[in-house]
C-alpha positions as CSV (number, residue, x, y, z in Angstrom):
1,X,10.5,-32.9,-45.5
2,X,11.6,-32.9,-48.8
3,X,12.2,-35.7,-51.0
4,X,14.1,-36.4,-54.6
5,X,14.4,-39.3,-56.3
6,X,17.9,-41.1,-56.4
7,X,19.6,-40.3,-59.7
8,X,20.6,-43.7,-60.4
9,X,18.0,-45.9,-58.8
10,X,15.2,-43.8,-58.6
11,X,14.7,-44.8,-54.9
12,X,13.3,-41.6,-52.8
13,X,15.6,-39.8,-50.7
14,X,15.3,-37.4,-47.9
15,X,16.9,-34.6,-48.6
16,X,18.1,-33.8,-45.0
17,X,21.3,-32.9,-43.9
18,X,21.8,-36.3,-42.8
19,X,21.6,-38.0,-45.9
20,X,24.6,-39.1,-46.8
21,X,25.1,-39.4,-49.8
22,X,22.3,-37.3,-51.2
23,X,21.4,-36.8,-54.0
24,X,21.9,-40.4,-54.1
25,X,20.3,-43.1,-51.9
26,X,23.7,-44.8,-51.2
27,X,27.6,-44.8,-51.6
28,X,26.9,-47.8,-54.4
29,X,25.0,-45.6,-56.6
30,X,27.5,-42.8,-55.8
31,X,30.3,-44.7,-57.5
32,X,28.1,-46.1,-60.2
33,X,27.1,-42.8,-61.4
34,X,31.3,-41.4,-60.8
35,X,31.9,-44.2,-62.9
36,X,29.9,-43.3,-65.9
37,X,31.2,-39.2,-65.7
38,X,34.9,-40.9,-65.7
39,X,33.7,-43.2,-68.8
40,X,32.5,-40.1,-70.5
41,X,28.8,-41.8,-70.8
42,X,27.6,-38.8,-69.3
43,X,28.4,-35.3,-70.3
44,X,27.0,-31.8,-70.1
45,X,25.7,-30.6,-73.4
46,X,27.3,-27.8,-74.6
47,X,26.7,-27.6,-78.6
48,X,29.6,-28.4,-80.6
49,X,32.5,-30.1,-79.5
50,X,35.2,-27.6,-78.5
51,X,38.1,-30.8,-78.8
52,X,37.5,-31.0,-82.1
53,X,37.0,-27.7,-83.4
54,X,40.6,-26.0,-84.6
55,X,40.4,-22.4,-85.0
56,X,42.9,-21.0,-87.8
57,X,45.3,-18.9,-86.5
58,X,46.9,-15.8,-88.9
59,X,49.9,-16.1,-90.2
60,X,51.8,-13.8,-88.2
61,X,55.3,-13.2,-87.8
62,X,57.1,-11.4,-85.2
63,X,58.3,-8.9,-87.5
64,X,54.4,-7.9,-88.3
65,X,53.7,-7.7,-84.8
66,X,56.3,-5.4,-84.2
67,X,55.2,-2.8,-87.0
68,X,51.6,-3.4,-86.1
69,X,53.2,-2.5,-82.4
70,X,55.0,0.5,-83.8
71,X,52.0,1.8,-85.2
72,X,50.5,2.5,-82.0
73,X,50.9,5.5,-79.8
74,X,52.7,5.6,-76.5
75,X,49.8,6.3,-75.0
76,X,48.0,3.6,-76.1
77,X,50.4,0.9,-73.8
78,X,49.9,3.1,-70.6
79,X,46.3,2.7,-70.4
């Protein structure tokens, strides 16, 4: 039988179709550790932040997406 630690507690669980709550030893620890993703004290890593990076769009018109549209083939929109 296998068994993991509980996440928040540490207290071993089996890790057996009837275990509840599994990973977790028990529906307190559940919440504790639901609480803490919803208060943002846990997060995935995932290098920079992508909320406060701002990517400079061109300064495009619709006029220069029209001749840049022109410039293409009628082939090129039936693929």
């Amino acid at each position: 039988m296998t068994s993991v630690n509980c996440p928040q507690c540490k207290k071993p669980v089996e890790w057996i179709e009837t275990s509840q709550y599994r990973p977790f030893c028990s529906k307190n620890c559940q919440l504790i550790d639901l609480g803490e993703w919803a208060n943002e004290e846990k997060s995935i890593p995932c290098g920079a932040n992508k909320d406060q990076q701002t990517t400079k769009l061109p300064d495009i018109d619709i006029e220069d997406i029209e001749a840049m549209l022109s410039e293409r083939s009628e082939d090129f929109f039936k693929e």
